[in-house]
C-alpha positions as CSV (number, residue, x, y, z in Angstrom):
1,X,145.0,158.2,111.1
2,X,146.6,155.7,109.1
3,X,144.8,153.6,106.3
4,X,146.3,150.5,104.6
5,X,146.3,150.5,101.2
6,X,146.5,147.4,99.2
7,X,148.5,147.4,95.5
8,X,147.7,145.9,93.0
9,X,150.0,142.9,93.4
10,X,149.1,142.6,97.2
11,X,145.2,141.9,95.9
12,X,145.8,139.7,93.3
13,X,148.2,137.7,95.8
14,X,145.3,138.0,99.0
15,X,142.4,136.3,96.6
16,X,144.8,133.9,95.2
17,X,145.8,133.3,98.9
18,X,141.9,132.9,99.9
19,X,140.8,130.5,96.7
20,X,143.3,128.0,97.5
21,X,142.7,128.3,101.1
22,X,138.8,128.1,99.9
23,X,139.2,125.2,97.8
24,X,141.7,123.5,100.6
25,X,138.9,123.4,103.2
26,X,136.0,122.0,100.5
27,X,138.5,119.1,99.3
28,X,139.6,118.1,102.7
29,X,135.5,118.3,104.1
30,X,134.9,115.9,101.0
31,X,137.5,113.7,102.0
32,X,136.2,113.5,105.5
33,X,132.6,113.3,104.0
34,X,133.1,110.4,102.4
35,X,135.1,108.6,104.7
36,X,134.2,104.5,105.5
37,X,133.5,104.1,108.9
38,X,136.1,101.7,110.7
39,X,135.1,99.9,113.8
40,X,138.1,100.4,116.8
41,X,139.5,98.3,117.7
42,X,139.0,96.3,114.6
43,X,139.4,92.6,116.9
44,X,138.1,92.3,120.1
45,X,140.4,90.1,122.4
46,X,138.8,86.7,123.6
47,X,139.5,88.2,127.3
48,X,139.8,91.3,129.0
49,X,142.7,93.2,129.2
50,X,145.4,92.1,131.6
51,X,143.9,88.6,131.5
52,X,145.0,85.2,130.3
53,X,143.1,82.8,127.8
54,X,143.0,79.1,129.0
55,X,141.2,77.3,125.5
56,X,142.0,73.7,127.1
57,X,140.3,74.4,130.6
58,X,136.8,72.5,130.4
59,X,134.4,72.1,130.4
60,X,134.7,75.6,128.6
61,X,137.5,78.1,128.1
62,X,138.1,80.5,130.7
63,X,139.6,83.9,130.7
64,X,142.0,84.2,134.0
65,X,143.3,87.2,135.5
66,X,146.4,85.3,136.6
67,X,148.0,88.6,138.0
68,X,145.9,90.1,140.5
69,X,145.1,93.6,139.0
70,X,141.9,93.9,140.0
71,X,142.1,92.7,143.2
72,X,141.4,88.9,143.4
73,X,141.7,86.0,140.7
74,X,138.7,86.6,138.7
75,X,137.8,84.0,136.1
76,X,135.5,84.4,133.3
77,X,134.0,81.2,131.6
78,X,133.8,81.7,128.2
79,X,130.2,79.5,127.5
80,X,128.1,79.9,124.5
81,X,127.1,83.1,126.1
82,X,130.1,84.8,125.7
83,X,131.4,83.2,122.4
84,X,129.9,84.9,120.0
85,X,129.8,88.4,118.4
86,X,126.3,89.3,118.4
87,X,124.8,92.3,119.7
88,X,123.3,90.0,122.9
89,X,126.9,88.2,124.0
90,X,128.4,91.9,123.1
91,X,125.5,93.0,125.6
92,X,127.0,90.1,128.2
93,X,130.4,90.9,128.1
94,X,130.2,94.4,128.5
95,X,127.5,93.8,131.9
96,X,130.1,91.6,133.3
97,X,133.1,94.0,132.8
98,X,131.0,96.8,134.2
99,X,129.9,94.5,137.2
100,X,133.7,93.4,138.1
101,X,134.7,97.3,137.0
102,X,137.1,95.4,134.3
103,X,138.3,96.8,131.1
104,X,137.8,95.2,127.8
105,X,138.8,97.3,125.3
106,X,136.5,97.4,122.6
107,X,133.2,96.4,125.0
108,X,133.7,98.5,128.3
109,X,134.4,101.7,126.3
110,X,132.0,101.0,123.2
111,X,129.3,103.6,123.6
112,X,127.0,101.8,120.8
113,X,126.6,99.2,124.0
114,X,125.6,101.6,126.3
115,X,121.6,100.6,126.3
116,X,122.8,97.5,127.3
């Protein structure tokens, strides 16, 4: 039976080898560690994707799909509702996306609004 046997040199170079590997793995968990967290997409459009932003349609804006992706012309009116940012209109958009099986990147795929 044959049994390796390290050298000297071949040690010193295998620990060397395994504490830079070591410290490698601690620095780059660190750096992951104290990452910020970023939101994605960092904007949200005003419509969904594929669809067309009318800002002089009244009496409020309306969000047209204009090329019949989903099957028909849907058209979202963009009231007070649906204006702002907070965690209720976020709540909105994302039920009426789901309900017309629409995607709106950055509501229909944001898991923090799944309890919605």
């Amino acid at each position: 039976m044959y049994t390796m046997v390290l050298g000297n040199f071949q040690k010193k170079a295998l620990g060397v080898a395994l504490l830079i590997l070591t410290f490698s793995i601690l620095v780059m968990s660190y750096a992951n560690y104290k990452k910020t967290k970023v939101d994605f997409p960092p904007l949200i459009n005003e419509c969904p994707d594929y669809f067309v932003y009318d800002e002089a349609a009244l009496p409020y804006p309306t969000c047209t799909d204009t090329k019949n992706i989903y099957g028909s012309s849907l058209v979202l009116t963009i009231s007070g509702d649906y204006v702002s940012t907070n965690d209720n209109s976020m709540c909105k958009k994302k039920a009426w996306a789901s309900t017309n099986k629409v995607a709106w990147d950055g509501i229909s795929n944001d898991v923090s609004l799944a309890p919605c």
